[in-house]
C-alpha positions in Angstrom: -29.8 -21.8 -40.2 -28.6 -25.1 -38.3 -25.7 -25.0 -36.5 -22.4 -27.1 -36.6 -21.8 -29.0 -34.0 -24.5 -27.2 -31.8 -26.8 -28.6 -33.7 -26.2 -32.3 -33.7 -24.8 -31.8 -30.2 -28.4 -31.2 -29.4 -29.8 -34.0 -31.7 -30.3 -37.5 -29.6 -30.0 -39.2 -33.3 -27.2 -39.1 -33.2 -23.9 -40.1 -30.6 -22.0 -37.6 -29.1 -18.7 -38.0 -27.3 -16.8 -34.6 -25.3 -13.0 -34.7 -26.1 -10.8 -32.5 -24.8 -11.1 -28.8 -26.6 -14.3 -30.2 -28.7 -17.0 -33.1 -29.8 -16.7 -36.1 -31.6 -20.2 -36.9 -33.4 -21.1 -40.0 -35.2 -23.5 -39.0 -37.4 -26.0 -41.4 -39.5 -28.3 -40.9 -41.9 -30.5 -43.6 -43.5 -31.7 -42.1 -46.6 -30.5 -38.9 -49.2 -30.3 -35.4 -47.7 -31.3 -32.4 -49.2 -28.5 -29.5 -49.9 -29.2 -27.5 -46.5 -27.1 -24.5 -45.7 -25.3 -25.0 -42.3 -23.0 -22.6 -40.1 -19.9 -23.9 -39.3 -18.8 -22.2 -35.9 -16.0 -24.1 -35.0 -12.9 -25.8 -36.9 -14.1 -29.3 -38.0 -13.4 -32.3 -39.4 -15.5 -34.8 -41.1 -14.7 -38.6 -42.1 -17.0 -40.0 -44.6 -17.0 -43.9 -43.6 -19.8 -44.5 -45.7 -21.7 -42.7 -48.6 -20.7 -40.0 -50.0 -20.5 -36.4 -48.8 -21.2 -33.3 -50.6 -20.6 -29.9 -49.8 -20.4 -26.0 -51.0 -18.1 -23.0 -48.9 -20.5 -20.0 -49.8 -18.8 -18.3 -53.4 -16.7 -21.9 -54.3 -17.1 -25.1 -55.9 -19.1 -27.9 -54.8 -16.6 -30.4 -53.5 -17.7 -34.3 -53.4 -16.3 -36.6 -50.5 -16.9 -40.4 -51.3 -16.4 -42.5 -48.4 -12.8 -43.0 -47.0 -12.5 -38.8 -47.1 -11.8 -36.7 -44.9 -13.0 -33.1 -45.0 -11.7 -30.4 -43.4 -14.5 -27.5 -43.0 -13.5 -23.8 -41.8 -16.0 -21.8 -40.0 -18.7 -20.3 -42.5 -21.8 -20.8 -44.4 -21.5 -24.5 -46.2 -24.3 -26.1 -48.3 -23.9 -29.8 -47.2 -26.0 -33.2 -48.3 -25.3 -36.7 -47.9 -26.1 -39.5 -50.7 -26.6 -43.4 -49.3 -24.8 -46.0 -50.8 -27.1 -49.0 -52.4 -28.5 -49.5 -49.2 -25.4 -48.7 -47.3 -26.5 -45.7 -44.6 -24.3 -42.7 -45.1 -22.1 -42.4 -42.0 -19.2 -40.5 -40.9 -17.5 -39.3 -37.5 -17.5 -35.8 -36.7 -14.7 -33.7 -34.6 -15.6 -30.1 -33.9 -12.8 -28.4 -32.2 -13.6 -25.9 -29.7 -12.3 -22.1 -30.6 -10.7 -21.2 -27.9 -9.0 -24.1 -27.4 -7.6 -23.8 -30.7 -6.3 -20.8 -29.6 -4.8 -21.6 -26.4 -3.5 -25.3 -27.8 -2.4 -25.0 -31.0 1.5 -23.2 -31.5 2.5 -20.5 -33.6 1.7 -20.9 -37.4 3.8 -23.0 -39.8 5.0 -22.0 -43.5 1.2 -22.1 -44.4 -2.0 -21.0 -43.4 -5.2 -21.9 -45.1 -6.9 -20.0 -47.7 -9.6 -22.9 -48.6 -13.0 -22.7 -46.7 -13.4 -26.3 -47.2 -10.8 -29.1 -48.4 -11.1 -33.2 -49.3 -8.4 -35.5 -49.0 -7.5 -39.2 -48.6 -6.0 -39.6 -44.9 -3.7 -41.6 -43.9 -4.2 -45.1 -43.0 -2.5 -44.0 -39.6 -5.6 -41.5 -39.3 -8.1 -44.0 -40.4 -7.0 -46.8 -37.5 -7.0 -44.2 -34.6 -10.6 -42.3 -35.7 -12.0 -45.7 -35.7 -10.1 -46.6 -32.2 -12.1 -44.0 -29.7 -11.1 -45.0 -26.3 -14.2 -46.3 -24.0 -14.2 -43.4 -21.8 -17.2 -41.0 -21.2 -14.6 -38.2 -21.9 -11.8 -38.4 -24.5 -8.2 -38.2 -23.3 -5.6 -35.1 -24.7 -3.4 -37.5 -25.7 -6.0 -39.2 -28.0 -6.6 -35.9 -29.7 -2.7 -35.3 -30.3 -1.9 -38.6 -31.7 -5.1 -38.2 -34.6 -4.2 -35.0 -35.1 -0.1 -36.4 -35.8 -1.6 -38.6 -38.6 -2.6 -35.8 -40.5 0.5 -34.0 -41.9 -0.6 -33.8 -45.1 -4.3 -33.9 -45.4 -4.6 -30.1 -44.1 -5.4 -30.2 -40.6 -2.7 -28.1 -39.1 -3.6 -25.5 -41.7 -7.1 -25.2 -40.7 -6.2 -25.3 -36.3 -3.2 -22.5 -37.4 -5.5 -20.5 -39.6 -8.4 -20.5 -36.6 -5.1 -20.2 -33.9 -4.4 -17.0 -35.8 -7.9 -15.5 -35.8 -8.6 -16.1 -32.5 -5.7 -14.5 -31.1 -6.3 -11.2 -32.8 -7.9 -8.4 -31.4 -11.9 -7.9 -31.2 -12.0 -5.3 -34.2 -9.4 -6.7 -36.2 -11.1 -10.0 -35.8 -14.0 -8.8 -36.8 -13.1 -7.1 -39.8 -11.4 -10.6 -41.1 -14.7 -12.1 -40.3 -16.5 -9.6 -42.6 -14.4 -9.2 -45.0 -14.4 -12.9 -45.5 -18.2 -13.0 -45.4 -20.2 -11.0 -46.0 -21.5 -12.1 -49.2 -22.8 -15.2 -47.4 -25.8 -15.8 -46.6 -25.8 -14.9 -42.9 -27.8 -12.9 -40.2 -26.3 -10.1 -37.1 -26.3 -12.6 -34.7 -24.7 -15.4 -36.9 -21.7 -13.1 -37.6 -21.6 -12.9 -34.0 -21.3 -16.1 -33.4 -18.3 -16.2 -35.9 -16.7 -13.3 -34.6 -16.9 -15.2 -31.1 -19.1 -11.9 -29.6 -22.1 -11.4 -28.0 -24.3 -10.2 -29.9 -24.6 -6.7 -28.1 -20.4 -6.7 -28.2 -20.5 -7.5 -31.7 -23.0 -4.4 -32.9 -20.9 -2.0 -30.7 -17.3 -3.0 -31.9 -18.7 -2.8 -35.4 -20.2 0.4 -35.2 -17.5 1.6 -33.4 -15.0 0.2 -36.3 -17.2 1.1 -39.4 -19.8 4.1 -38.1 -22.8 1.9 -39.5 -25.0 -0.5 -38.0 -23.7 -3.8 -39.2 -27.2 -5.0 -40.8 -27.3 -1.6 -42.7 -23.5 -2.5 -43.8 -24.0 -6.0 -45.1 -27.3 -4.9 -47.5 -25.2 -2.0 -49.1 -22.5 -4.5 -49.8 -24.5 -7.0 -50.8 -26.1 -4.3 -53.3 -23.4 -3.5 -54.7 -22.1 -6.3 -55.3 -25.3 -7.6 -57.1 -25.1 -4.2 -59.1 -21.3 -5.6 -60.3 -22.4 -9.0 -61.7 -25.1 -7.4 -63.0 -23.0 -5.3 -65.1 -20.4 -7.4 -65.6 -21.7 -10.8 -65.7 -24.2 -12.9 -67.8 -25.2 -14.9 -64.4 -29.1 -14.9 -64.2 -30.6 -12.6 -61.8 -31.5 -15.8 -59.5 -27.9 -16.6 -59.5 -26.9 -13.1 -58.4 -29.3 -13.2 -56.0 -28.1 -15.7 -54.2 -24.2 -15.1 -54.8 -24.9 -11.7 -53.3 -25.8 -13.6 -49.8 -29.5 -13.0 -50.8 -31.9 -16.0 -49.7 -35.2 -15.2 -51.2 -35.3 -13.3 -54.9 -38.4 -11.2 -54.4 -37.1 -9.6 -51.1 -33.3 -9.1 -53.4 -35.4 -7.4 -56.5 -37.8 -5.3 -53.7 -34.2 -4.0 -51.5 -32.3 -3.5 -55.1 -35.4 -1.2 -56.7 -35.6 0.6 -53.6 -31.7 1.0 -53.6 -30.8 1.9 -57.0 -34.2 2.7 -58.4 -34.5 -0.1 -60.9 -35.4 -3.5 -60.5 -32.4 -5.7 -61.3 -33.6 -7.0 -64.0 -33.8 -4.1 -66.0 -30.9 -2.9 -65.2 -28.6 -4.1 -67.5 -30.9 -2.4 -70.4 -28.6 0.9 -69.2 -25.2 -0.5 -69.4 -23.4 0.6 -72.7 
């Protein structure tokens, strides 16, 4: 799964500019882009100049950004495309905020923190004049960085660095536990929850072992399964559909695992519900 911001950090297409605590991408694309699942692995925000934007948090509602938005993205599984305007590129400016610096930078909490994986606004005009006034300079300046981030009151921002503040500071397991409990119906690998969890890998399998007496692949299917098993149950969603809201990414591996599990291939099994 690709990456956000590693990623497009890596990608010469596109310009890349350190800040302080983070990136600053401008990111083009000349044509449509197919719906492509990304992992989101630091706090980030996104201003559509041009185009539209579309995007999906794993288990919501496809949100649509038309140009002049600005999205604010939490850390997870996101199905993103971009749509070209006439013949208008799409366009927008990237800032990926570092995790730890979020951590270290950002002060306590306020009245709210955010419970939306992904969020569109309208930004201030105060916010639209300084993304579009980067300073010249190879690195951008702290004080840049804090006078965007005072333009943007009320489009959600402070939620998303207090919400990220907040996760970082806890401790390893319970860290961990927020990050599964969060996740794990999408559709990640071990190592990507890793990567969320901000752990090695070889840290990550040992503090969830350690936490939940499983190994944390052999965790996620059983949850996964079970949750299938509930929609199937409960729910008139096609088996594809379960499939995938399950955190499943290819059906004939889902119906293989859930026979195996249960015994039944799911799409009998609703032939035994009363």
């Amino acid at each position: 799964m690709l990456a956000i911001p590693k990623d497009l950090v890596s990608n010469s297409g596109h310009l890349v500019r350190e800040l302080e605590g983070g990136h600053l991408i401008r990111y083009r694309s000349n044509t449509n882009t197919q719906a492509t699942q990304f992992l989101v692995t630091d706090p980030t925000l996104v201003y559509v100049a041009s185009g539209t934007k579309k995007l999906r948090p794993h288990g919501s509602d496809e949100l649509i950004a038309p140009a002049g938005s600005l999205v604010t993205l939490r850390p997870g599984a996101h199905v993103m495309s971009e749509l070209v305007a006439d013949e208008t590129p799409y366009t927008s400016i990237i800032l990926s905020f570092d995790r730890a610096w979020v951590s270290s930078t950002v002060g306590e909490k306020g009245s709210l923190l955010s419970q939306q994986r992904a969020t569109v606004t309208r930004p201030s005009p105060a916010f639209v004049e300084a993304i579009h006034s980067v300073p010249s300079a190879d690195a951008i300046c702290r004080d840049w960085v804090d006078n965007l981030l005072r333009t943007t009151e009320r489009e959600g921002v402070l939620e998303l660095l207090w919400t990220e503040a907040e996760h970082s500071r806890q401790e390893p397991e319970s860290r961990m536990r927020t990050v599964m409990s969060e996740h794990c119906l999408s559709p990640l690998m071990v190592p990507e929850y890793a990567v969320l969890c901000a752990m090695s890998l070889s840290s990550y399998k040992r503090i969830f072992r350690r936490s939940f007496g499983i190994a944390p692949g052999r965790w996620l299917l059983g949850v996964r399964l079970h949750h299938a098993k509930t929609l199937l149950l409960e729910d008139e969603l096609s088996v594809t559909d379960i499939c995938y809201q399950s955190g499943f990414l290819d059906l004939s591996n889902f119906s293989r695992v859930f026979r195996q599990h249960f015994g039944i291939p799911p799409s009998q099994i609703r032939t035994l519900s009363p």
